[in-house]
C-alpha positions, -999 to +999 in steps of 0.1 A: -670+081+651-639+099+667-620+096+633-647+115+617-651+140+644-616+147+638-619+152+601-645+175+605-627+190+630-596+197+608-618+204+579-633+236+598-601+248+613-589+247+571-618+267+561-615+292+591-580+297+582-583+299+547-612+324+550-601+341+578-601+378+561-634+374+546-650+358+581-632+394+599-644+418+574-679+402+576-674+408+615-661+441+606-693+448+585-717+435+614-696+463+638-703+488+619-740+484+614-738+488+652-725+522+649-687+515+662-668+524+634-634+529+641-631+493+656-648+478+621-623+499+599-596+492+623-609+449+613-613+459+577-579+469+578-566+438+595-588+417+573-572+432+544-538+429+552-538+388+554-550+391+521-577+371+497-600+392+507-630+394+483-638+424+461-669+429+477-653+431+508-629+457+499-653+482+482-672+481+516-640+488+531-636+518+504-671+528+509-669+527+549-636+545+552-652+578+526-677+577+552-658+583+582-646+618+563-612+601+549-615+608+513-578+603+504-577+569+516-611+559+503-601+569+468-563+548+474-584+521+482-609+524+454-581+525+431-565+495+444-597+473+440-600+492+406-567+474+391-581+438+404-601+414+377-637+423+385-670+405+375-695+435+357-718+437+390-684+438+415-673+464+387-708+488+388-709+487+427-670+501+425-673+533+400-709+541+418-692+544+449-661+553+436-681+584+421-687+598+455-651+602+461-648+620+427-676+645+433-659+652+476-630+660+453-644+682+431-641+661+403-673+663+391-669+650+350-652+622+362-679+613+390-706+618+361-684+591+337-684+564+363-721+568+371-728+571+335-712+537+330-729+523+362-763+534+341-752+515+313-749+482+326-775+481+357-801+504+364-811+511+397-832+539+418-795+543+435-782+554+408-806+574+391-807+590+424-767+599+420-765+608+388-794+629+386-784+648+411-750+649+397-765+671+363-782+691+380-758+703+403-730+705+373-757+731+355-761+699+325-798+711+330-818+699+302-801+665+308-807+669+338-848+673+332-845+645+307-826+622+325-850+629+363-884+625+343-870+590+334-860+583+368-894+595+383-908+573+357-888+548+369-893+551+410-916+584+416-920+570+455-879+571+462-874+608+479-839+614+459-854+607+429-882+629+438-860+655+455-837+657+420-867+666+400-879+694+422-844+709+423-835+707+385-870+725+380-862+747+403-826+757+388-846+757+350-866+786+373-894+767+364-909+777+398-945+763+394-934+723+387-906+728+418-931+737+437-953+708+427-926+687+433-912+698+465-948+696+479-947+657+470-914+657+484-921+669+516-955+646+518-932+616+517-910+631+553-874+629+539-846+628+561-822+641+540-823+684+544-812+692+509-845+695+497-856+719+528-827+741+523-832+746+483-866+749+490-861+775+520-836+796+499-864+797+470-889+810+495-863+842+508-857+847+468-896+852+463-899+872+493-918+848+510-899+845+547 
């Protein structure tokens, strides 16, 4: 019994050790969920430095770090995962958030590419929910009406979705359908304030205060 205590013993020290980034950054992940940030980055960053640590792992890292306001490093860092062999979903997840750093850049055709190719392989509310909202805020308008009727289609109870809609209408100055679909918008509570700020400069431009 004591010989197998210590194989199991030496088995788990192994796995910890060969593991060890991917058991930090999970660590690092459960940090941040609890709103201290700087020490998960500061554990991503220690994670990624032993090395072996998973794709997955690093785009979080990416995705986290473009969060905290460091754009410059987030996109280093999307670009480094970018260059590893990726499986299709590992690749998706990158250019969607990958995208964000593009459009914080003002890079807005390239931001549209990746989230166009994200489309192609797996659709999602998320990113109908970017790349809607990526048209109509380049001025691509009718694609932009095209392209958020199919998301509503898709998921008409996700406020983004919702929230895209309204806007493109309203920058079609197709006032009557933004209104219809800011009033749903603002049924469902969002948190966001985009759609309370378009809306509120709408209501100044029609003179209603």
């Amino acid at each position: 019994m004591r010989i197998i205590a210590w194989i199991i013993l030496i088995f788990l020290i192994y796995y910890v050790f060969k593991n060890r980034s991917n058991l930090i950054a999970f660590f690092a992940q459960v940090q941040y969920c609890r709103g201290k940030n700087i020490r998960a980055l500061k554990m991503y960053k220690f994670a990624d430095k032993f090395g072996k640590l998973k794709p997955e792992h690093k785009i979080q890292y990416a995705y986290y770090t473009l969060r905290e306001g460091d754009v410059d490093e987030a996109n280093k860092l999307f670009n480094l995962v970018g260059m590893e062999k990726l499986k299709p979903d590992q690749r998706s997840k990158l250019k969607q958030s990958h995208a964000l750093v593009m459009w914080k850049r003002g890079e807005i055709e390239e931001a549209i590419e990746m989230l166009e190719y994200v489309h192609e392989n797996f659709v999602s509310t998320t990113t109908y929910g970017s790349l809607g909202y990526m048209y109509a805020y380049n001025g691509k308008l009718e694609k932009a009406l095209e392209y958020n009727l199919e998301a509503y289609e898709y998921n008409n109870s996700n406020a983004i979705i919702v929230d895209n809609l309204a806007y493109t209408y309203l920058r079609l100055k197709d006032y009557e359908n933004a209104e219809k679909y800011y009033k749903e918008l603002f049924e469902m509570e969002p948190t966001f304030p985009e759609g309370y700020f378009e809306y509120g400069k709408h209501l100044i431009n029609t003179g209603k205060k």
